[in-house]
VOPAGU-2260 file (C-alpha; in pm, 1 decimal, decimal comma):
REM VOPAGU-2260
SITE   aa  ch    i         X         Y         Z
SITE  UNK   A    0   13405,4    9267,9   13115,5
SITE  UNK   A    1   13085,6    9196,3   12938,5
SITE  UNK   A    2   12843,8    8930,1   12930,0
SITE  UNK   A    3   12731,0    8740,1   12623,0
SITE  UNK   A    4   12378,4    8619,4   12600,6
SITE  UNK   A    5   12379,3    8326,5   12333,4
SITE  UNK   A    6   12009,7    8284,1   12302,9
SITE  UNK   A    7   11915,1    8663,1   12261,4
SITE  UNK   A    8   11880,6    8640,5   11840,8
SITE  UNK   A    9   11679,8    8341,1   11841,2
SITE  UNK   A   10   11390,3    8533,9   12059,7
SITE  UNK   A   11   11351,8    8838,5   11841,0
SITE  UNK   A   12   10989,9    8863,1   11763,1
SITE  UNK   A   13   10889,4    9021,4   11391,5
SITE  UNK   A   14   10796,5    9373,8   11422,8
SITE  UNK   A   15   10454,1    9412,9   11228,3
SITE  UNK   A   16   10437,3    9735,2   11014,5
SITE  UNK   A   17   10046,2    9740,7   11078,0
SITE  UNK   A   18    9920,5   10005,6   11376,2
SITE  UNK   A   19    9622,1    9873,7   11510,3
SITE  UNK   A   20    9630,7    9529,5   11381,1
SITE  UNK   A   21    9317,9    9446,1   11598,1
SITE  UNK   A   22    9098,0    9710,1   11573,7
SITE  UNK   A   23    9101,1    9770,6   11991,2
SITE  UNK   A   24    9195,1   10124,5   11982,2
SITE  UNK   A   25    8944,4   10246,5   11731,3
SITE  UNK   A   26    8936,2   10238,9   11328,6
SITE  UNK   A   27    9270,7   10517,4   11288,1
SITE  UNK   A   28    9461,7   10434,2   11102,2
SITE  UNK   A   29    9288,2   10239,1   10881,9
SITE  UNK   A   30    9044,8   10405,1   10625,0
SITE  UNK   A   31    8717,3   10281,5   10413,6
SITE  UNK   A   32    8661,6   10380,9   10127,6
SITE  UNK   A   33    8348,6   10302,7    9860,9
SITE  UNK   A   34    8206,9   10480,7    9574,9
SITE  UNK   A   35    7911,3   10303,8    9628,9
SITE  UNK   A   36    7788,5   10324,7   10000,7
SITE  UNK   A   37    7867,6   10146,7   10324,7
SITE  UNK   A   38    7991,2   10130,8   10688,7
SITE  UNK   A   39    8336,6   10086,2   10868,7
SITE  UNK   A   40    8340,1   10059,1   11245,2
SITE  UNK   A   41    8488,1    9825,5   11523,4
SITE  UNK   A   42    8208,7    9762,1   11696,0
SITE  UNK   A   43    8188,4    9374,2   11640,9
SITE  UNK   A   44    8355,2    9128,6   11842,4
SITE  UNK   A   45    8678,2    9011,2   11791,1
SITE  UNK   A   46    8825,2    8667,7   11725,2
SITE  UNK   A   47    9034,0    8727,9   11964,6
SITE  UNK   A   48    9032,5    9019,6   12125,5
SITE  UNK   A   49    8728,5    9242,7   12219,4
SITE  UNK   A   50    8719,4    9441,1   11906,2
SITE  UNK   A   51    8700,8    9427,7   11522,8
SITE  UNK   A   52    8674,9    9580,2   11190,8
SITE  UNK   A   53    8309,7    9554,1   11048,6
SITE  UNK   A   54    8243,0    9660,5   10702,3
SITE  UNK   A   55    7897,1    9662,5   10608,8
SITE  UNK   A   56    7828,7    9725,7   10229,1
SITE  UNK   A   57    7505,1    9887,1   10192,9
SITE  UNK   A   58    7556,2    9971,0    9767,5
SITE  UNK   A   59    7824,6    9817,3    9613,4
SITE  UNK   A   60    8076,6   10023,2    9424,4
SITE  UNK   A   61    8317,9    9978,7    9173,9
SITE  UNK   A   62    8555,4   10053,0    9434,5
SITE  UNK   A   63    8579,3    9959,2    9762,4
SITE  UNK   A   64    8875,7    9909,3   10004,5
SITE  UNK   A   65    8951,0    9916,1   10381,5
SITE  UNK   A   66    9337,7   10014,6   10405,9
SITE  UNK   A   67    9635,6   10139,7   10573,9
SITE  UNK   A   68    9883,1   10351,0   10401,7
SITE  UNK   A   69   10207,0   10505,8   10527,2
SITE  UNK   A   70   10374,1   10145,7   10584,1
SITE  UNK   A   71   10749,2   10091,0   10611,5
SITE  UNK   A   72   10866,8    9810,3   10370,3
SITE  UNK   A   73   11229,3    9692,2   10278,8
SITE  UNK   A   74   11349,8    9659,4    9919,0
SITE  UNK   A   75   11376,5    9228,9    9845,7
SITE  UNK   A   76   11259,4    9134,0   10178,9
SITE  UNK   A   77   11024,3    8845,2   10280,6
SITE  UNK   A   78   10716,2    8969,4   10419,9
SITE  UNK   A   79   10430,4    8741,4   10572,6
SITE  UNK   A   80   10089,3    8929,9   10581,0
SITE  UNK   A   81    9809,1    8725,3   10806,5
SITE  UNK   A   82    9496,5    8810,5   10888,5
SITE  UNK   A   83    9157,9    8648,4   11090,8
SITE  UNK   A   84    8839,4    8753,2   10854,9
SITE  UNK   A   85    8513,1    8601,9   10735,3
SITE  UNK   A   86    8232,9    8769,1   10560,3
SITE  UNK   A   87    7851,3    8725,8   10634,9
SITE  UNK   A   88    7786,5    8538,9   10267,2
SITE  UNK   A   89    8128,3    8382,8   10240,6
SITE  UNK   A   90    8226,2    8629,3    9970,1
SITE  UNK   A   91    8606,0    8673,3    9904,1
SITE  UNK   A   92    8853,3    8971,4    9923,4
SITE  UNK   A   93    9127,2    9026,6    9722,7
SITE  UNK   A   94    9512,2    9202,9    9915,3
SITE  UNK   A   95    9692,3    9378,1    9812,0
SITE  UNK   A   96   10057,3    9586,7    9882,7
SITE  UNK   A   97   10106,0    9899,2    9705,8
SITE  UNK   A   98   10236,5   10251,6    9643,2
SITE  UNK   A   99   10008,2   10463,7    9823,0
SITE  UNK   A  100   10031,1   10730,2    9567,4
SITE  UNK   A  101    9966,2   10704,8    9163,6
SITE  UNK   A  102   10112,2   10505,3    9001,4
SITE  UNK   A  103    9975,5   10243,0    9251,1
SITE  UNK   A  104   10274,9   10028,0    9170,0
SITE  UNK   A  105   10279,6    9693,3    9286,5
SITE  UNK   A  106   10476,5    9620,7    9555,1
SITE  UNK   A  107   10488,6    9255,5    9542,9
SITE  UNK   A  108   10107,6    9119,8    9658,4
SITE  UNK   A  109    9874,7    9177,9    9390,4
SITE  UNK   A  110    9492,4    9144,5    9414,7
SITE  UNK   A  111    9584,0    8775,9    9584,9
SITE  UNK   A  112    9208,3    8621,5    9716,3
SITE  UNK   A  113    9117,8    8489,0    9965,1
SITE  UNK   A  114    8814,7    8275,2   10026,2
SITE  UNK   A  115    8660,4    8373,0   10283,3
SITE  UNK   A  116    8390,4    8166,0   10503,7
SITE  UNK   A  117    8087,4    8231,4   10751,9
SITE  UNK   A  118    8336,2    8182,0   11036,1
SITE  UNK   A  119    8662,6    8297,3   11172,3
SITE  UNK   A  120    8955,0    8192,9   10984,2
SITE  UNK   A  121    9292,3    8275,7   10995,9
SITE  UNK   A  122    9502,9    8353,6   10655,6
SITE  UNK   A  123    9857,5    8401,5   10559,0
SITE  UNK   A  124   10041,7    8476,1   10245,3
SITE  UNK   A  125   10435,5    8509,5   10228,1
SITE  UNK   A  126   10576,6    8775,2    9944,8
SITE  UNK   A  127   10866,1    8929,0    9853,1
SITE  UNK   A  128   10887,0    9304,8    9828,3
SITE  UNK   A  129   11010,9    9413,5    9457,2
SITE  UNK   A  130   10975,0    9723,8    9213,2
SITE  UNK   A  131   11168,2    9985,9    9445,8
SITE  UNK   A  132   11503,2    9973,1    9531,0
SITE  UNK   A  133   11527,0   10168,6    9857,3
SITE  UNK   A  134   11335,3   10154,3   10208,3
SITE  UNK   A  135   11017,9   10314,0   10119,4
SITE  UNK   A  136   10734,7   10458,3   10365,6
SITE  UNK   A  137   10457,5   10494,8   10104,5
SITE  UNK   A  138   10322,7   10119,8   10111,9
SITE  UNK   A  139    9950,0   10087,2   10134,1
SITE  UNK   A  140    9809,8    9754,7   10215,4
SITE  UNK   A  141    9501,7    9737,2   10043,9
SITE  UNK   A  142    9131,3    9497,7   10108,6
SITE  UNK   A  143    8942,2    9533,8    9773,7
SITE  UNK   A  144    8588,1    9436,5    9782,1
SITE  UNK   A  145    8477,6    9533,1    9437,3
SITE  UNK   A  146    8366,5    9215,1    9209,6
SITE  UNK   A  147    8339,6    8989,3    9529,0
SITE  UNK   A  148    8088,7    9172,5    9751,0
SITE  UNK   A  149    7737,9    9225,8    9716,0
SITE  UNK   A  150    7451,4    9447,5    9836,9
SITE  UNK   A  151    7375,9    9394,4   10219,5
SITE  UNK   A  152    7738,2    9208,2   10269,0
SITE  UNK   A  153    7893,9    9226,3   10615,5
SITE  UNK   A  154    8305,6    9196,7   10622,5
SITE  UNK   A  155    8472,9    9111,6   10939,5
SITE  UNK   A  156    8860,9    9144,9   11001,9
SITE  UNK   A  157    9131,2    9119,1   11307,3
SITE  UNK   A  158    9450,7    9069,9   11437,9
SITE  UNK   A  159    9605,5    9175,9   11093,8
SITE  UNK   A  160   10012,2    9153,5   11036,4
SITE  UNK   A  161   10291,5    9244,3   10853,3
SITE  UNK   A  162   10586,3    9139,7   10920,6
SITE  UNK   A  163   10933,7    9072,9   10780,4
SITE  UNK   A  164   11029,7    8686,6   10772,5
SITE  UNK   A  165   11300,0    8629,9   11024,5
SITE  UNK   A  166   11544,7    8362,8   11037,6
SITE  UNK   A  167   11650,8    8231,6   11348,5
SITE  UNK   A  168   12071,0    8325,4   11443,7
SITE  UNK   A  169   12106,4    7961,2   11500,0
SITE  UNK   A  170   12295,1    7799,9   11200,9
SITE  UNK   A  171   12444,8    7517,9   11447,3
């Protein structure tokens, strides 16, 4: 004889596909890149916890990104990406979600902007996953700096999710 618990589905939390979403343990997994030059550390404070990502841009580049590759994503499936960031001029960054690997194919966020501000703010964006058909393990979720950022720019980011849209099991 069993028990049944009738409000267990509607406390499910959304698992985020992002390790380290607030910088506390370090900068792995995430990676900067630039072809110009600039830092990537967690050494300033977070919004909310004690840590977060800093990039500095020293040169800018015609490409430069903080990401995190080797994300699990479902084929047709809500996803709700949020994020705290502001930059030290107010200059924007543009998100995307992506194949990791050439061709870089889109895998439903696209360069989307955001405007940042001088200040902690808090942004979300809900997608739907599209161009692969099965569970895939090669998403890359992508910060581009290029054509926003400028010589002697400082980038601040925390607390950043991923995270399927989930439904609550009551339909009463």
């Amino acid at each position: 004889a069993g028990s049944l618990c009738a409000g267990a589905m509607s406390t499910a939390t959304a698992q985020n596909v992002v390790v380290n979403p607030g910088f506390e343990s370090g900068t792995n997994p995430w990676s900067f890149y630039t072809n110009g030059a600039g830092t990537f550390s967690n050494s300033a404070a977070g919004a909310g916890g004690t840590y977060a990502a800093r990039i500095g841009i020293t040169t800018q580049g015609s490409n430069v990104q903080l990401n995190q590759s080797a994300l699990a994503l479902e084929p047709g499936t809500q996803y709700t990406l949020t994020f705290k960031g502001y930059s030290s001029t107010g200059h924007d960054v543009a998100v995307s979600v992506l194949k990791h690997v050439s061709p870089y194919t889109n895998y439903g966020l696209s360069k989307r902007v955001f405007n940042l501000t001088t200040a902690w703010q808090t942004f979300s964006v809900q997608f739907t996953t599209s161009n692969f058909a099965g569970a895939v393990s090669d998403a890359r979720l992508l910060f581009a700096f290029q054509s926003y950022d400028a010589n002697g720019d400082v980038y601040y980011f925390d607390d950043v999710t991923l995270s399927k849209v989930t439904t609550s099991g009551d339909t009463a």
